[in-house]
C-alpha positions as CSV (number, residue, x, y, z in Angstrom):
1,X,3.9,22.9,6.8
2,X,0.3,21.7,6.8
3,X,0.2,18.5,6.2
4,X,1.1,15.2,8.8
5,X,1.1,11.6,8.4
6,X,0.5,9.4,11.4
7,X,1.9,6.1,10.3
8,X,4.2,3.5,10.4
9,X,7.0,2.3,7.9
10,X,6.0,-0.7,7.9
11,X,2.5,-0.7,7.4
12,X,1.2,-1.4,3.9
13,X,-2.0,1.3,3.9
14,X,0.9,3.5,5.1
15,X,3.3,2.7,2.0
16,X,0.2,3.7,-0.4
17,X,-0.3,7.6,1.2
18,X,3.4,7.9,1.4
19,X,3.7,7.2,-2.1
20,X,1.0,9.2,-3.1
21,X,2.7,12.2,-1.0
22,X,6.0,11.5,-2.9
23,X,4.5,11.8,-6.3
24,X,2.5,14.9,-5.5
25,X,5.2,16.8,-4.0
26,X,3.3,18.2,-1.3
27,X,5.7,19.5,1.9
28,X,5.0,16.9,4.8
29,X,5.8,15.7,8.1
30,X,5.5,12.3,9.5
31,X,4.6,11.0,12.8
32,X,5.1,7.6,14.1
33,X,2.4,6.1,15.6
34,X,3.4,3.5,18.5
35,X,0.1,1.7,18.6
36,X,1.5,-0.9,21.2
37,X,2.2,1.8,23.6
38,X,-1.5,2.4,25.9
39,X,-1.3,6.1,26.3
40,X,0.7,6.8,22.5
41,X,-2.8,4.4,21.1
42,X,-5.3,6.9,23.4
43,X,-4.1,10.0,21.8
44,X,-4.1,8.7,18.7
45,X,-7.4,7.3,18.9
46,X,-8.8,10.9,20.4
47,X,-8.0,11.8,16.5
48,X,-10.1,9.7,14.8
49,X,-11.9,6.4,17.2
50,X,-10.5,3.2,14.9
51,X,-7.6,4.2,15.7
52,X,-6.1,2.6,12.7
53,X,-3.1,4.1,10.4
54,X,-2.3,6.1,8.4
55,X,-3.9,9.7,9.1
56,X,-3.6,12.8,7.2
57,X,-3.8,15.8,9.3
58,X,-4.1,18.8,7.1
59,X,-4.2,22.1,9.6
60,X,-6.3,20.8,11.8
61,X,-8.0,18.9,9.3
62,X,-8.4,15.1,9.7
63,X,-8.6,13.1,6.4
64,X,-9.1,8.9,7.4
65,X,-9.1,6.4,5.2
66,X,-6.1,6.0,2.6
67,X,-8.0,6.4,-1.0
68,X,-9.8,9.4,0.6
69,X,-6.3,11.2,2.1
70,X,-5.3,11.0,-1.7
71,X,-8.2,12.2,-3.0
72,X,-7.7,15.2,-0.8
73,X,-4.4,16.0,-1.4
74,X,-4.9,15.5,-4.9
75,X,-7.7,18.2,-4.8
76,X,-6.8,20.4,-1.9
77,X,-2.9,20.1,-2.5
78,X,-2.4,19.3,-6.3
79,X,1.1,19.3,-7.1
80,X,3.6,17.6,-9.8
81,X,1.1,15.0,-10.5
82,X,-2.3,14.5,-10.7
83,X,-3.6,10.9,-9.3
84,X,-6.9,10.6,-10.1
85,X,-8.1,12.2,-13.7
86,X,-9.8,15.0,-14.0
87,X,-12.7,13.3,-16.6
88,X,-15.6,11.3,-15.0
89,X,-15.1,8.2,-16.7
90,X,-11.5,7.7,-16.5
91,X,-12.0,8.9,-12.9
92,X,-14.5,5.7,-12.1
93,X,-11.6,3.4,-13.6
94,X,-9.2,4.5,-11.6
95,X,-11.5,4.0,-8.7
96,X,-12.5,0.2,-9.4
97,X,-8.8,-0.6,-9.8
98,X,-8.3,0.9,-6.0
99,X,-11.3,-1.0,-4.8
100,X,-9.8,-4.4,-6.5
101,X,-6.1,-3.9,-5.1
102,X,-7.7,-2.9,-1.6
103,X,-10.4,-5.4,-1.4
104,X,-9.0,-8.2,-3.4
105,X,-5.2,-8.0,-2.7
106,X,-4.6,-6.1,0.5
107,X,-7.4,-7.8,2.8
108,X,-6.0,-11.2,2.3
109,X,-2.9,-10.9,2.1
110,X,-3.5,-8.8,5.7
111,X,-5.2,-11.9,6.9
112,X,-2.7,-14.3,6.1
113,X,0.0,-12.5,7.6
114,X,-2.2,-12.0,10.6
115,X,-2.3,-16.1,11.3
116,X,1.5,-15.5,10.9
117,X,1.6,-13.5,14.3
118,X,-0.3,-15.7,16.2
119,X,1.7,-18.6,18.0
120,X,1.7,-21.7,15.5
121,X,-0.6,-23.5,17.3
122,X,-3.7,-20.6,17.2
123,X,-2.9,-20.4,13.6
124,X,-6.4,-21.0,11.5
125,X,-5.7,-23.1,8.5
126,X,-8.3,-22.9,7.3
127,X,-8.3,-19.0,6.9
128,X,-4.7,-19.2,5.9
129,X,-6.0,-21.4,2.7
130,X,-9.3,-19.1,1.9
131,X,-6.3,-16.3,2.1
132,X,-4.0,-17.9,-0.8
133,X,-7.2,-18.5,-2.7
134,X,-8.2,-15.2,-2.9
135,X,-4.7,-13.7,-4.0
136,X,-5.0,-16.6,-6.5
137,X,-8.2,-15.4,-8.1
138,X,-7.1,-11.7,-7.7
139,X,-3.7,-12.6,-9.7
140,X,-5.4,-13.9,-12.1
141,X,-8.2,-11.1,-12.5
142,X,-5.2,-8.6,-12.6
143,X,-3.3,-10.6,-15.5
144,X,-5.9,-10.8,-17.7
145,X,-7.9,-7.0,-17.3
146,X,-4.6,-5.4,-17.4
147,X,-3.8,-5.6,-20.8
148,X,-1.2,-3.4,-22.7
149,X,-1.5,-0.9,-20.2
150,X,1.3,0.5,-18.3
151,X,-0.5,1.3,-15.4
152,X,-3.6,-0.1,-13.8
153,X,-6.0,2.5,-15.2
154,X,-4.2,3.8,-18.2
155,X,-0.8,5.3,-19.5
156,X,-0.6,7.7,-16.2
157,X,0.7,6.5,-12.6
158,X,-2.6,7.0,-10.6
159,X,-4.2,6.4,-6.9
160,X,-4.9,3.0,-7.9
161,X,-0.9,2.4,-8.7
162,X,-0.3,3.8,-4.9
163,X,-3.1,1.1,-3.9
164,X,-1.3,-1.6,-6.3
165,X,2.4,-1.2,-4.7
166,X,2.4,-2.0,-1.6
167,X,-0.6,-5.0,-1.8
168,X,1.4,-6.5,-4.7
169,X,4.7,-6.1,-2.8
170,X,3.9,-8.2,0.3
171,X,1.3,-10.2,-1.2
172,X,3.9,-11.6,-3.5
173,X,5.9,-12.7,-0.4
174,X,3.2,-14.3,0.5
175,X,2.2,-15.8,-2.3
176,X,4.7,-15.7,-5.7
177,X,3.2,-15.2,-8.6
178,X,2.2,-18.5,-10.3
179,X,3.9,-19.2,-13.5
180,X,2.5,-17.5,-16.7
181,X,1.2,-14.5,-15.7
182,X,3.1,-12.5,-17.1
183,X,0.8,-9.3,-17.5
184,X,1.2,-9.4,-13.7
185,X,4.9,-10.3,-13.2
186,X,5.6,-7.2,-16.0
187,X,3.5,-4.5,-14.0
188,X,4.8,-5.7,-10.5
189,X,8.3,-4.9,-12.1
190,X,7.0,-1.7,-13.3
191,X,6.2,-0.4,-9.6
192,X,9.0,-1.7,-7.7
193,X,10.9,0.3,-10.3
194,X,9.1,3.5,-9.6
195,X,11.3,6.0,-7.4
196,X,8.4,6.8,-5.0
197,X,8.0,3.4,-4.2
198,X,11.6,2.4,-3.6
199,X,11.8,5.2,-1.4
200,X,8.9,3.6,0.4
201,X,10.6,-0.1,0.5
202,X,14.2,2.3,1.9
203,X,11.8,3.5,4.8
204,X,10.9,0.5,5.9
205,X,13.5,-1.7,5.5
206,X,14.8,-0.9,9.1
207,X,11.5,-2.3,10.4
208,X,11.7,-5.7,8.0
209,X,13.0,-7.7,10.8
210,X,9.4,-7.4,12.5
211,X,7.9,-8.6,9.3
212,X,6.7,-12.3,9.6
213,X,7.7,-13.7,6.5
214,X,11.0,-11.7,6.3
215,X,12.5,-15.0,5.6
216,X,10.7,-15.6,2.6
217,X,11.3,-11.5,0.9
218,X,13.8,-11.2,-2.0
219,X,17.2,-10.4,-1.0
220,X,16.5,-7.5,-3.0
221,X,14.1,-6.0,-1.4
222,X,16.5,-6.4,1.8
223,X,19.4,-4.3,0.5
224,X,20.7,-0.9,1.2
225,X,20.0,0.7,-2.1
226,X,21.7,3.8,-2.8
227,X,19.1,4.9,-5.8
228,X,16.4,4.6,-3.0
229,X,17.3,7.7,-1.2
């Protein structure tokens, strides 16, 4: 077995490599990374120096960064299916929608939840407000360039689905969809429906009692689901 993935169940970047790996079918191990534990954090930072999870190790190999770990494996391991297309144009699509759930979806929602685990009196409220704005305009953007689609970049389940699961997920905890976007709400149905990724929620559920806002996640997101395994 080639291929490792340094991670954490909980993570979110984590969730969108581990559901690439499940829809390629490539043969993997995982490692998990204890990032609170000094000398656990120096050996995993002698890897690659940000330290950060996930990390694809592929024979020696390190991949960083999540949309380039899938590109890889999609390339150097393809398997059952392909997740970015093999024409240029369709490729660049698949791409932007990445970017938008990375940059537009993932980093605030990351940065609200980060006021979350300070004490309540550190908390910045004012970047807990620019947070919820910018999941409000991404919501919105989402709703109205998805279309008809099934998927963010077309009929095919793609890299930028992997991006879209686990950003939507939490981000919705943080912030529920607003009324009428229906687009949105239809999609984010869509992917929690996907096996891959409720095999990704069933990894982590052991962990949800860590998670901030666990108060405020769907009961059923909480339960033991048998169709998850």
């Amino acid at each position: 077995m080639t291929l490792t993935l340094h991670s954490h169940p909980l993570s979110a970047y984590c969730w969108k490599v581990l559901i690439a790996l499940d829809e390629n079918g490539a043969a993997f191990e995982t490692r998990l990374v204890d990032l609170g534990d000094p000398e656990a954090r120096a050996a995993f930072q002698a890897l690659w120096p940000t330290a950060k999870i996930p990390l694809l190790e592929d024979a020696g190999r390190i991949v960083p960064e999540t949309s380039i770990m899938i590109e890889h494996l999609d390339r150097r391991h393809p398997g059952k299916l392909r997740l970015l297309p093999e024409e240029p144009e369709a490729q660049l699509e698949v791409r932007l929608w990445d970017r938008l759930f990375d940059c537009h979806v993932m980093t605030p929602m990351q940065h609200f939840i980060a006021q979350q685990l300070r004490p309540e009196a550190e908390r910045d409220a004012r970047a807990e407000a620019e947070a919820l704005a910018a999941l409000t305009m991404a919501y919105a953007m989402i709703d109205d360039r998805l279309g008809g689609r099934t998927w963010a970049a077309g009929d095919s389940f793609t890299l930028a689905d992997c991006a879209a699961a686990p950003a939507l997920f939490y981000a919705a905890i943080v912030l529920p969809f607003p009324p009428g976007l229906a687009t949105l709400a239809g999609y984010f149905e869509r992917l929690m429906a996907r096996p891959s990724v409720r095999r990704a929620i069933a990894g982590a559920r052991p962990y949800f009692a860590y998670f901030p806002l666990r108060h405020a996640m769907p009961a059923r997101f909480l339960e033991d689901r048998s169709d998850a395994a």
